[in-house]
C-alpha positions, 0 to 999 in steps of 0.5 A: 593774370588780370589780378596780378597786373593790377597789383603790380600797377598799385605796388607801382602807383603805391611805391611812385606815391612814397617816392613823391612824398620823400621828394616833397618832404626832403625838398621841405627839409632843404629849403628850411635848412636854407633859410635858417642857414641864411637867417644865421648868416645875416645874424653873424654879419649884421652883429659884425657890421654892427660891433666894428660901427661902435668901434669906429664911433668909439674912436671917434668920441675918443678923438674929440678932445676938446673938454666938452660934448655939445649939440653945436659939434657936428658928431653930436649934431641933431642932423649929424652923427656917422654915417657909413656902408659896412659889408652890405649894410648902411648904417646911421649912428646917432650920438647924444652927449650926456653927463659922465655920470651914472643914474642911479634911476637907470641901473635896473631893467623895467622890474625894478631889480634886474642890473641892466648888462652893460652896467653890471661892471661898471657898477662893480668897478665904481664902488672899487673906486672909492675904496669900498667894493664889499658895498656894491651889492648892498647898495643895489639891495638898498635901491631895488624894489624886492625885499630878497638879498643879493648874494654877498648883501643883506636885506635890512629894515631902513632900506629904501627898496626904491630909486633914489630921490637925492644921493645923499639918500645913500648915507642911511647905507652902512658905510656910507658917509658925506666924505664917501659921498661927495669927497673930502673938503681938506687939501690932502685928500682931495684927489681921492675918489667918491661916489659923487663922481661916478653917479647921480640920482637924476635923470634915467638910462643913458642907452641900452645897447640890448634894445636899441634901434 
């Protein structure tokens, strides 16, 4: 009688044990579905607050009419901007005015190849602007610092695999030329488009929305 009490007491004890341990295990589980649920929640929110705060800073840049961006308005002040509260969020919006032009410089991420996102399009839409959208990818071949080909581009000889120094570095692209380039001088065309336009050879990214704080 003494043996089977004592196997009794640690099927008892054995069977306690795993119960515990399922109970840990499960409670492990739990809390870790919970942090993720909420790591996700504040994800989804924090993306929300963030997208409609553009928005509303769009519109307000949109608003601002009056031909020129300087530091001496108040959207664009060093101790201005936006500021607001937004579904559990305070958010501060900084706005720099810069030049409507594109740089050649920032196009490309660090590597020296990649289009940066928020350029991919506009890079696309300018060069069908200008009547010559087939250029698009051969002009970033032309500029980036790899010697492999873009789909729909080719890599040739006298490409500059660099950034650009001057726009007029352009004109050793096929296709390109001053008239593309800076526009045409005679009175019919002058409202015709050109690349001058849209880019510039100086300065770098204006701001990657990626990245940003």
């Amino acid at each position: 009688m003494k043996k089977d009490r004592g196997f009794v007491l640690l099927s008892v004890l054995f069977a306690v044990t795993l119960l515990l341990t399922s109970a840990v295990a499960f409670a492990w589980f739990v809390r870790v579905q919970l942090l993720r649920a909420s790591t996700e929640d504040f994800a989804f929110r924090s993306r929300c607050a963030a997208r409609e705060a553009c928005t509303y800073a769009s519109r307000k840049i949109s608003e601002d009419n009056n031909g020129y961006d300087s530091s001496s308005e108040r959207l664009y002040a060093p101790d201005g901007g936006i500021a607001m509260e937004l579904g559990g969020f305070k958010i501060e919006i900084k706005i720099r005015p810069l030049d409507d032009r594109i740089s050649t410089r920032g196009i490309f991420l660090p590597d020296g190849n990649t289009v940066r996102t928020e350029y991919e399009q506009a890079w696309k839409d300018i060069w069908a602007e200008v009547g010559k959208p087939d250029l698009a990818q051969p002009a970033l071949d032309f500029m980036d610092t790899d010697l492999e080909q873009r789909m729909g581009s080719e890599e040739k000889r006298n490409y500059l695999n660099r950034p650009l120094y001057d726009l007029s570095e352009l004109k050793l692209l096929e296709g390109v030329d001053d008239k593309l380039l800076y526009g045409a001088k005679n009175k019919k065309n002058k409202n015709k488009k050109y690349l001058a336009q849209f880019i510039s050879a100086l300065g770098s990214d204006k701001i990657n929305v990626n990245s940003a704080s």
